[in-house]
Every structure is written in structure tokens, then in C-alpha cells.
C-alpha positions in Angstrom: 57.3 -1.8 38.2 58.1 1.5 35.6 55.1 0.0 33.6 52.6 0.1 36.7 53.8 4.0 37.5 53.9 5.0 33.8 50.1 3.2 33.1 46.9 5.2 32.8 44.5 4.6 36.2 41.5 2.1 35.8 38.1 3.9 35.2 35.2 2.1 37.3 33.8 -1.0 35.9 30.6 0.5 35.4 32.2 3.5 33.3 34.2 0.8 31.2 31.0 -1.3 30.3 28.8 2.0 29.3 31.7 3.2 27.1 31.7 -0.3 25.9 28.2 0.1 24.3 28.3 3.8 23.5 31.6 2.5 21.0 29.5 -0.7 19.9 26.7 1.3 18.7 29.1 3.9 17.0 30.7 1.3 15.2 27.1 -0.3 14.3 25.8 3.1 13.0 29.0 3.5 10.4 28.3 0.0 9.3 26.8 -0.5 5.3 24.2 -2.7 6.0 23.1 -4.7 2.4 19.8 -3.6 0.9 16.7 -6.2 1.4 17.5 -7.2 -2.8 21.2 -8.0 -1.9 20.2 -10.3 1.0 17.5 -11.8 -0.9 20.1 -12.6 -3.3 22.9 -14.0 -1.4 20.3 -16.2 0.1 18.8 -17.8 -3.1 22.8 -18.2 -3.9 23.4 -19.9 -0.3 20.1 -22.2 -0.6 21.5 -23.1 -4.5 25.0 -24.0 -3.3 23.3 -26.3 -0.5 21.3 -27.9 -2.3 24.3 -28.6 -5.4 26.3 -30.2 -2.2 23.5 -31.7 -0.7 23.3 -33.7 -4.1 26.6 -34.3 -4.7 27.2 -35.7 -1.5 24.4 -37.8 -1.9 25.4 -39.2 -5.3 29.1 -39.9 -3.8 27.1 -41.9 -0.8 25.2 -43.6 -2.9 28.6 -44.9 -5.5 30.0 -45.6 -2.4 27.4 -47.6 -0.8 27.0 -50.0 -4.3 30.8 -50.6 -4.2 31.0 -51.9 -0.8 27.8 -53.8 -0.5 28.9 -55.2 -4.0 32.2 -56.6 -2.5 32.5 -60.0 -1.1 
């Protein structure tokens, strides 16, 4: 009950949702966004590292696949 008395009165719904996106895009303007090289780069390092898995999880399917269709 102290907690309802002592607690700051609800603004509108409609208030709440505009301050909402007022904070969002004040956040979003203090953001460091990466340059277009860095992207570029994290991508080609993404796209390598996918495609190392994608083989190595291949080559583990396939030893797997000869040792049980090997076994009587």
C-alpha cells in the first residue's frame, strides 16, 4: 500500500509509446555504426568460417556414414 502512495502517476499510453521512440532513436544516433570495409570484412570472415564447418561437417558425415554401412 506505502508503495502505491509513494509511486510516480502513470503518463498516458500514448505519451509512454512516443517517449518510447524519441529514447530509441537517441540511443540509435550515439550508436558507432562499422564503416562499409569493416562489414565487408566480417562478412568474407563469416562466409570463410561457414564454409570451413560446412566441410568439416561434411567430412565427419561422410567417416561416419563408411563405418556404419561397413558394419555387419
Amino acid at each position: 500500500m506505502a508503495q502505491e502512495q509513494n509511486a510516480a502517476p502513470r503518463r498516458p499510453l500514448g505519451t509512454r509509446i512516443i517517449n518510447y521512440f524519441r529514447e530509441a532513436r537517441a540511443e540509435l544516433a550515439r550508436v558507432t555504426w562499422p564503416s562499409r570495409q569493416e562489414v565487408i570484412e566480417s562478412t568474407q570472415v563469416i562466409l570463410v568460417f561457414a564454409v570451413v564447418a560446412m566441410v568439416v561437417l561434411g567430412l565427419i558425415d561422410t567417416i561416419f556414414r563408411f563405418i556404419t554401412v561397413r558394419l555387419p
